[in-house]
TORPA-4810 file (N, C-alpha, C, O; in nm, 3 decimals):
<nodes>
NODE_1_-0.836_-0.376_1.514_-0.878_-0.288_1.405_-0.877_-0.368_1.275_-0.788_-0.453_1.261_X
NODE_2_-0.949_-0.353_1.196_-0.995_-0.435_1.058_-0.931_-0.330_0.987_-0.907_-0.214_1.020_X
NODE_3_-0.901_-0.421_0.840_-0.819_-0.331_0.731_-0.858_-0.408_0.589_-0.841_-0.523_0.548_X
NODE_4_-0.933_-0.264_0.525_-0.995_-0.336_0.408_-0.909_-0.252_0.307_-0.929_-0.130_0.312_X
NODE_5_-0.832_-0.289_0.231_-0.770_-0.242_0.117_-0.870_-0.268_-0.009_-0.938_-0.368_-0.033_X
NODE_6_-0.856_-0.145_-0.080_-0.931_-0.149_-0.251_-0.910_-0.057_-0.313_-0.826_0.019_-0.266_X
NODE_7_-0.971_-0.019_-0.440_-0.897_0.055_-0.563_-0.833_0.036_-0.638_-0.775_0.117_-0.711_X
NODE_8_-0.827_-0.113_-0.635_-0.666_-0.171_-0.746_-0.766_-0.203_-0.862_-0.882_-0.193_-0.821_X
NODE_9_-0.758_-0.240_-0.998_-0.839_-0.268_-1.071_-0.711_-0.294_-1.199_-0.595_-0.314_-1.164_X
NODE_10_-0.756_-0.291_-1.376_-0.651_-0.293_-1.433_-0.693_-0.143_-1.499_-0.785_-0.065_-1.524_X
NODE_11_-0.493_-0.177_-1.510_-0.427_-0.035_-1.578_-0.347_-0.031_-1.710_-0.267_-0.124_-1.707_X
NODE_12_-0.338_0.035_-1.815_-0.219_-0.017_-1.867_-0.128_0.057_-1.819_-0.157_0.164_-1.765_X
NODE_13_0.005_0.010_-1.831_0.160_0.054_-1.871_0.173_0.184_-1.818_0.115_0.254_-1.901_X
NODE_14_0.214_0.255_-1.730_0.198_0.409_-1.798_0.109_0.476_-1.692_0.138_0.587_-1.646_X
NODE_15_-0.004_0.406_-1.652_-0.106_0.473_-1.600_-0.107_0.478_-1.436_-0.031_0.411_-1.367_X
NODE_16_-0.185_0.549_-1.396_-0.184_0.530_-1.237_-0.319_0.491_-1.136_-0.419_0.517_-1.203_X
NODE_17_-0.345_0.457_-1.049_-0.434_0.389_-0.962_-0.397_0.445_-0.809_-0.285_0.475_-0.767_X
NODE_18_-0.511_0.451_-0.745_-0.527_0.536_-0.608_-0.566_0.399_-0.490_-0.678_0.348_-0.498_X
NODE_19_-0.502_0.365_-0.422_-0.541_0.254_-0.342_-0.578_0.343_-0.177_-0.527_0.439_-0.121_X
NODE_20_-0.721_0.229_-0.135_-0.732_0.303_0.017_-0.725_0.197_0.054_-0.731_0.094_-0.013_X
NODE_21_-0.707_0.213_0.202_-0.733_0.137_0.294_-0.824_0.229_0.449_-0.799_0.318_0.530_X
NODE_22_-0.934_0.137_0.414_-1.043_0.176_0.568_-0.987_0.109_0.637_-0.942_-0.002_0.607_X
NODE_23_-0.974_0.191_0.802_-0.957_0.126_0.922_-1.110_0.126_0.989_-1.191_0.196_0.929_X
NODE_24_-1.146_0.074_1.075_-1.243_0.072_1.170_-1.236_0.072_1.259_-1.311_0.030_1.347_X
NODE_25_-1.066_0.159_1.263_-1.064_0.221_1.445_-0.943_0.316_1.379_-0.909_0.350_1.265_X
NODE_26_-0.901_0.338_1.500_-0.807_0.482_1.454_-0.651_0.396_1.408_-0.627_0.281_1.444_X
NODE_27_-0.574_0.465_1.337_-0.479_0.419_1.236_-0.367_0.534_1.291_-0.254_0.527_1.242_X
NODE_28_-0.389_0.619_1.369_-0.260_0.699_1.461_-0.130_0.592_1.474_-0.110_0.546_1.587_X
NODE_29_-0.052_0.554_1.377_0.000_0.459_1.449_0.104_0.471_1.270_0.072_0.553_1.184_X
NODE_30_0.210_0.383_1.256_0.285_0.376_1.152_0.227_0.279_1.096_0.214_0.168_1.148_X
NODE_31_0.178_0.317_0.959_0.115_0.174_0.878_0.201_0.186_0.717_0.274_0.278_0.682_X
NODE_32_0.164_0.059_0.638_0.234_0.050_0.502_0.154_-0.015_0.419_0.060_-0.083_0.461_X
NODE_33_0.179_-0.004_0.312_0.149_-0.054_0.141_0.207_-0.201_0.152_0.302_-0.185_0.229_X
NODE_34_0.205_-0.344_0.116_0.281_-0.441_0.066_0.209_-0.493_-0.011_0.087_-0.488_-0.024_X
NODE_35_0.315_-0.565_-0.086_0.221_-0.631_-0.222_0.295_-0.767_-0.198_0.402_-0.782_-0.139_X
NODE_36_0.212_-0.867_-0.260_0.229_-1.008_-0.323_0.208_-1.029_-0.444_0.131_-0.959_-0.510_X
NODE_37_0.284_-1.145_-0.500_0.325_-1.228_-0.623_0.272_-1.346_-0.606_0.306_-1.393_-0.497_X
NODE_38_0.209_-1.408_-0.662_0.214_-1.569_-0.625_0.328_-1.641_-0.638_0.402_-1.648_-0.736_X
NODE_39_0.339_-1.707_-0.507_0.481_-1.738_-0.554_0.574_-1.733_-0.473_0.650_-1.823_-0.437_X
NODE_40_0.567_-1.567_-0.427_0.652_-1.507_-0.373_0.655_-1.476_-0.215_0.599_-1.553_-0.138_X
NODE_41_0.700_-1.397_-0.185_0.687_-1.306_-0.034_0.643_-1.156_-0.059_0.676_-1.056_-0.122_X
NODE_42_0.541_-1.206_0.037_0.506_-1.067_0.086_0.594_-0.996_0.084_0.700_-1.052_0.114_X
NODE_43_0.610_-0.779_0.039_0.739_-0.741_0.040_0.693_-0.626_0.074_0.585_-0.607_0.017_X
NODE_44_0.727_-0.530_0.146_0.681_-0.381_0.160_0.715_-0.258_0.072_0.827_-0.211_0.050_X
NODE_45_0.610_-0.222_0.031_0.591_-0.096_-0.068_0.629_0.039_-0.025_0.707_0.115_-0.083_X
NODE_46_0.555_0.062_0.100_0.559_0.208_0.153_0.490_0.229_0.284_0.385_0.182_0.326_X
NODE_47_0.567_0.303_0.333_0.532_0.297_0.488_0.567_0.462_0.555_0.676_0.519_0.552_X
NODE_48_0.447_0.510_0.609_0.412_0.662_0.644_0.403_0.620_0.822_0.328_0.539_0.875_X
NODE_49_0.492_0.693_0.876_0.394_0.666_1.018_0.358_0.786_1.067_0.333_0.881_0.992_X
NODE_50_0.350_0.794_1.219_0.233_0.910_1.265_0.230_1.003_1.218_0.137_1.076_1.183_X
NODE_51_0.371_1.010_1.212_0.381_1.208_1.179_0.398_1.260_1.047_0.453_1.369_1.029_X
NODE_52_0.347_1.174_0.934_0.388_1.208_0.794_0.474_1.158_0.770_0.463_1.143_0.648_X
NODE_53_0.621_1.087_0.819_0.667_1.077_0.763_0.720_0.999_0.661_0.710_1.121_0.649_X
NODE_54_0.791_0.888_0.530_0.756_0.798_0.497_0.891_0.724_0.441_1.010_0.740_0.470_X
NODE_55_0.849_0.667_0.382_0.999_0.553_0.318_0.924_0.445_0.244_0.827_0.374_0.271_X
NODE_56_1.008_0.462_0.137_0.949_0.365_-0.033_1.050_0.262_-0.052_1.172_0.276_-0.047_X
NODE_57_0.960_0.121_-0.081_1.077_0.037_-0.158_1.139_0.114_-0.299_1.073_0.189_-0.371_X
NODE_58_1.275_0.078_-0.319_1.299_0.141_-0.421_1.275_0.137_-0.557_1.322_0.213_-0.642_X
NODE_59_1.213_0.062_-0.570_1.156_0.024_-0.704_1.025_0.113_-0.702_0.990_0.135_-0.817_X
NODE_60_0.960_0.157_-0.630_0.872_0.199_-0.651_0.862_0.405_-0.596_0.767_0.484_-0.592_X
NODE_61_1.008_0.418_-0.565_1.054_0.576_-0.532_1.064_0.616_-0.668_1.116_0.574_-0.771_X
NODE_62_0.964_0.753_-0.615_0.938_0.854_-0.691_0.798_0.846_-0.805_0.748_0.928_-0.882_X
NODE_63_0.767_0.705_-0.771_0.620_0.648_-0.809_0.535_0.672_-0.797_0.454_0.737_-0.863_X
NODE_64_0.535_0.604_-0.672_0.442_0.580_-0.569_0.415_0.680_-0.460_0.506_0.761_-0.441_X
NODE_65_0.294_0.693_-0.376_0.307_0.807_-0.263_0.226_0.788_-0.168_0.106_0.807_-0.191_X
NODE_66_0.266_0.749_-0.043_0.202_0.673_0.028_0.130_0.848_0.174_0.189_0.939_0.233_X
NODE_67_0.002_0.807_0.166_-0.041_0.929_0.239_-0.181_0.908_0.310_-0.261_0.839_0.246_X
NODE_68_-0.216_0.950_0.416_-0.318_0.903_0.515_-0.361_1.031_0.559_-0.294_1.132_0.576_X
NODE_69_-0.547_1.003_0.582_-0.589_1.103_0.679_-0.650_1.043_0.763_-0.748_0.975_0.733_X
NODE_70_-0.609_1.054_0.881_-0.626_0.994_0.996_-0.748_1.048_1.092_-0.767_1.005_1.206_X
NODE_71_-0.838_1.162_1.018_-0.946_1.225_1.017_-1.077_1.106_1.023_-1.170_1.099_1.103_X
NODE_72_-1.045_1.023_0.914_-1.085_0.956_0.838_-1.077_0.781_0.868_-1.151_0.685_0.844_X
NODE_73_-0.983_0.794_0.914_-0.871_0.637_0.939_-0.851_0.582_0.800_-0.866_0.466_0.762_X
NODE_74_-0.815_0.690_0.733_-0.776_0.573_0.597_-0.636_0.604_0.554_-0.582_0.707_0.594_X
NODE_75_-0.574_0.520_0.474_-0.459_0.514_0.452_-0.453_0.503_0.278_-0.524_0.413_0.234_X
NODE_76_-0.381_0.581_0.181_-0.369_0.590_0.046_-0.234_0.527_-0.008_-0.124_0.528_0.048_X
NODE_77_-0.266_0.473_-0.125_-0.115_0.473_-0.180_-0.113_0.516_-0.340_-0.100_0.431_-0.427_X
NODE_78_-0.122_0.610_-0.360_-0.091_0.679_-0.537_-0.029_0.622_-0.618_0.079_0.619_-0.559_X
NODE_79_-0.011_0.569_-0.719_0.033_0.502_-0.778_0.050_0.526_-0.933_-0.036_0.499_-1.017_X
NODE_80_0.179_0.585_-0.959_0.165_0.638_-1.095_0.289_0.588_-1.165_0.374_0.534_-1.094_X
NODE_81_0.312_0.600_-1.301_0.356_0.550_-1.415_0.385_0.374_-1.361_0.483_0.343_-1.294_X
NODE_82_0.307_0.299_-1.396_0.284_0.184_-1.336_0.351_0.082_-1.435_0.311_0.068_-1.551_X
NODE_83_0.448_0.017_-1.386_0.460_-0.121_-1.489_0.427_-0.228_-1.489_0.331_-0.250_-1.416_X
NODE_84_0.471_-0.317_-1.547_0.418_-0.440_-1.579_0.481_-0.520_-1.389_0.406_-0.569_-1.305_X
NODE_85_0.611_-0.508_-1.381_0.659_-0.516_-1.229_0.549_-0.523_-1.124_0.535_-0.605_-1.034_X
NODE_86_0.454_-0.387_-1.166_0.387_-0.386_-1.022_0.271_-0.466_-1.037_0.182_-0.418_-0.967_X
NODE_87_0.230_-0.578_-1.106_0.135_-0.628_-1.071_0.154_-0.753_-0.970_0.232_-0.848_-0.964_X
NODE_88_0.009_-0.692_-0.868_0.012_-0.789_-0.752_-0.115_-0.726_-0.681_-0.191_-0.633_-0.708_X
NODE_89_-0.098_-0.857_-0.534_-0.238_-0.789_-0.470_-0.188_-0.734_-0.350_-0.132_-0.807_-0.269_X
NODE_90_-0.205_-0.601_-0.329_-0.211_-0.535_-0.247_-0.245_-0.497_-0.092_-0.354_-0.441_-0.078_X
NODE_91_-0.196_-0.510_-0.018_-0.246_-0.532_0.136_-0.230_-0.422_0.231_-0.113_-0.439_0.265_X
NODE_92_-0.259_-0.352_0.276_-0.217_-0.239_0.385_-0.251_-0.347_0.556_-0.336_-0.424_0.602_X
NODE_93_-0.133_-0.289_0.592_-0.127_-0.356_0.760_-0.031_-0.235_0.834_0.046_-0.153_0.785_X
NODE_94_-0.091_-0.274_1.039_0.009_-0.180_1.062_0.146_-0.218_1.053_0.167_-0.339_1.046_X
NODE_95_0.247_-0.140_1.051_0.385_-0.196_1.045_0.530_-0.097_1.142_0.514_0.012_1.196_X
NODE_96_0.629_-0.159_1.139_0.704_-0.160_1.252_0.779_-0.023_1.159_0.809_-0.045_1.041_X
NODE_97_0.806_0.116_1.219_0.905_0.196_1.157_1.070_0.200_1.244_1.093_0.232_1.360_X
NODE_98_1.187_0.144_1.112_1.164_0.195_1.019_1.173_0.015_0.934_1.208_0.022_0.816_X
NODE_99_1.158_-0.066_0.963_1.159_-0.151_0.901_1.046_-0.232_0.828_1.068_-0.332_0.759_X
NODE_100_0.902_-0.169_0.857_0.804_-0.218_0.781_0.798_-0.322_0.848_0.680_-0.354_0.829_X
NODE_101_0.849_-0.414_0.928_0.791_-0.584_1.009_0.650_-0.499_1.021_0.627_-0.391_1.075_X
NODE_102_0.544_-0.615_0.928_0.427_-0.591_0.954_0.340_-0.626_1.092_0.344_-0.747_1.115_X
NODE_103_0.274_-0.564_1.173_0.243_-0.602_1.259_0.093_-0.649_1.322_0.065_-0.709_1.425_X
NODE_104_0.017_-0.599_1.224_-0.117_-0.658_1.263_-0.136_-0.776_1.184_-0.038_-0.833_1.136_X
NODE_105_-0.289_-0.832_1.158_-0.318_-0.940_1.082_-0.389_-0.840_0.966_-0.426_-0.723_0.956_X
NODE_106_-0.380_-1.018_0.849_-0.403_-0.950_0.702_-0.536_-0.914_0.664_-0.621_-1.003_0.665_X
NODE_107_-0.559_-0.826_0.639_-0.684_-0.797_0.552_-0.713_-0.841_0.437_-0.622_-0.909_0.388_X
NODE_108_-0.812_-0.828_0.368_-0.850_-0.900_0.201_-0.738_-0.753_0.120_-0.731_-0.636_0.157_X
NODE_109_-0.686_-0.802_0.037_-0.626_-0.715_-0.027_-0.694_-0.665_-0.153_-0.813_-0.694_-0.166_X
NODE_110_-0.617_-0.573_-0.278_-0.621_-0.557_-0.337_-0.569_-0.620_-0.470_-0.456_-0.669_-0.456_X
NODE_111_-0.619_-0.631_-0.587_-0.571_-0.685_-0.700_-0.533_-0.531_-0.776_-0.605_-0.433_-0.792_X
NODE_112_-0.394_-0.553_-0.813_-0.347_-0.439_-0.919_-0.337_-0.531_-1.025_-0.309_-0.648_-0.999_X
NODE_113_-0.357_-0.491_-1.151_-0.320_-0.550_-1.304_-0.281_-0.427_-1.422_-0.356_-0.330_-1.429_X
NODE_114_-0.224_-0.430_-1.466_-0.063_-0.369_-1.546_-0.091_-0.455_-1.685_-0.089_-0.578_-1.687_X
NODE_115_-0.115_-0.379_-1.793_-0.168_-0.451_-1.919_-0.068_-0.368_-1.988_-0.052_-0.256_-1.942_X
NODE_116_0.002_-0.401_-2.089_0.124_-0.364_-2.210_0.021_-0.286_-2.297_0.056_-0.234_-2.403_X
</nodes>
């Protein structure tokens, strides 16, 4: 299954951004949000699996809101009062519950940008 993440664009400070991710097969399965830094490691954001249910890095609880219609095969991540912190590029993959080990391969991600 292919995984195209988009919707990231810039924001300032404050503001919020709606990220999808298209599958091109069915997404019945536990998937997540992770972002990158240059620099850094990959780190997991948010992760919903089959049945609704979900779990947030904590930096980003009560933020963020990770939600899928599987109608559809797509996967969302809401993204509100945004800081300067969250800029990065964005990736949705499937992943392992409850620990997020991502488990498929990467898709082109998303760019988020966070302006003061």
């Amino acid at each position: 299954v292919q995984l195209q993440a988009s919707g990231g664009g810039l924001v300032q400070a404050g503001g919020s951004l709606t990220l999808s991710c298209a599958a091109s097969g069915s997404i019945f399965k536990t998937m997540g949000w992770y972002r990158q830094v240059p620099g850094k490691e990959r780190e997991l954001v948010a992760l919903a699996d089959g049945n609704g249910v979900t779990k947030y890095a904590n930096y980003v609880q009560g933020r963020f809101n990770i939600y899928r219609d599987d109608a559809k095969n797509t996967l969302y991540l809401e993204m509100t009062s945004l800081k300067l912190e969250d800029i990065a590029v964005y990736h949705c993959n499937f992943g392992q519950w409850p620990t997020g080990q991502p488990l498929g391969s990467w898709g082109r991600g998303t760019q988020v940008t966070v302006s003061s």
